[in-house]
C-alpha positions in Angstrom: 0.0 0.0 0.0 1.4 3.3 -0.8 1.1 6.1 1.6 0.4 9.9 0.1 2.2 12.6 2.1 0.9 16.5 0.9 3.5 19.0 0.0 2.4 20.5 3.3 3.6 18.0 5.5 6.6 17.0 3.5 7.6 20.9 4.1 7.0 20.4 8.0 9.0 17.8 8.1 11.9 19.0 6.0 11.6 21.9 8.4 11.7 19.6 11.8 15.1 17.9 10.0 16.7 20.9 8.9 16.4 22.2 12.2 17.5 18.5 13.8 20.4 18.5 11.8 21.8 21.6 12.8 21.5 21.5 16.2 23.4 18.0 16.0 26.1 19.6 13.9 26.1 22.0 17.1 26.5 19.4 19.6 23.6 19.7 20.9 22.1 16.5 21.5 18.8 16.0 19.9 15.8 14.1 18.7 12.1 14.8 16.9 9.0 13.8 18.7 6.3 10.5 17.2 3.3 12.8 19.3 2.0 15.9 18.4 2.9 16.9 22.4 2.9 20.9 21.1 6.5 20.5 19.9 8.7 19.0 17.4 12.3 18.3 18.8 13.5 17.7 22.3 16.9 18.3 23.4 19.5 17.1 26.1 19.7 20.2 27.8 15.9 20.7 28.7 14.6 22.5 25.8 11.5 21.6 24.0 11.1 23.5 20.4 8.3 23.9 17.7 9.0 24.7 14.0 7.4 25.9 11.9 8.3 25.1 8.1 6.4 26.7 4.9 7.1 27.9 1.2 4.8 30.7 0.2 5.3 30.2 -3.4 6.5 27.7 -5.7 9.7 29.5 -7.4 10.1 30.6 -2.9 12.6 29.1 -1.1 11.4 27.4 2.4 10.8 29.1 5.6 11.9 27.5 8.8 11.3 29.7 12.1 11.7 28.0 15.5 8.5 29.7 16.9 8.6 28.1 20.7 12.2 27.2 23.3 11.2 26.6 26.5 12.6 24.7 29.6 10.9 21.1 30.5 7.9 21.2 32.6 
């Protein structure tokens, strides 16, 4: 069975990795969330982030903004 993704999510998720990836390349140690908990990636040193990934046009280049950093509860 093939699964469809839309551009949309394919675009979120692009955004979650690009994000991922350079935090890694940071050091910072890192990894995406399976749940829809409010935010994306989780980090080692207590920070939880949402991103937010779009492409307002098709000749655009992406978007990625990190819209939420906060501490663990």
């Amino acid at each position: 069975m093939e699964v469809k993704y839309s551009e949309k999510s394919l675009m979120g998720y692009a955004g979650q990795f690009r994000v991922l990836s350079e935090l890694l390349l940071r050091g910072i140690l890192a990894n995406t969330t399976i749940i829809d908990n409010g935010f994306d990636i989780f980090t080692n040193n207590g920070k939880k982030i949402q991103v937010r990934s779009r492409k307002k046009h098709e000749k655009e280049s992406a978007t990625i903004r990190i819209i939420k950093d906060r501490e663990y509860d």
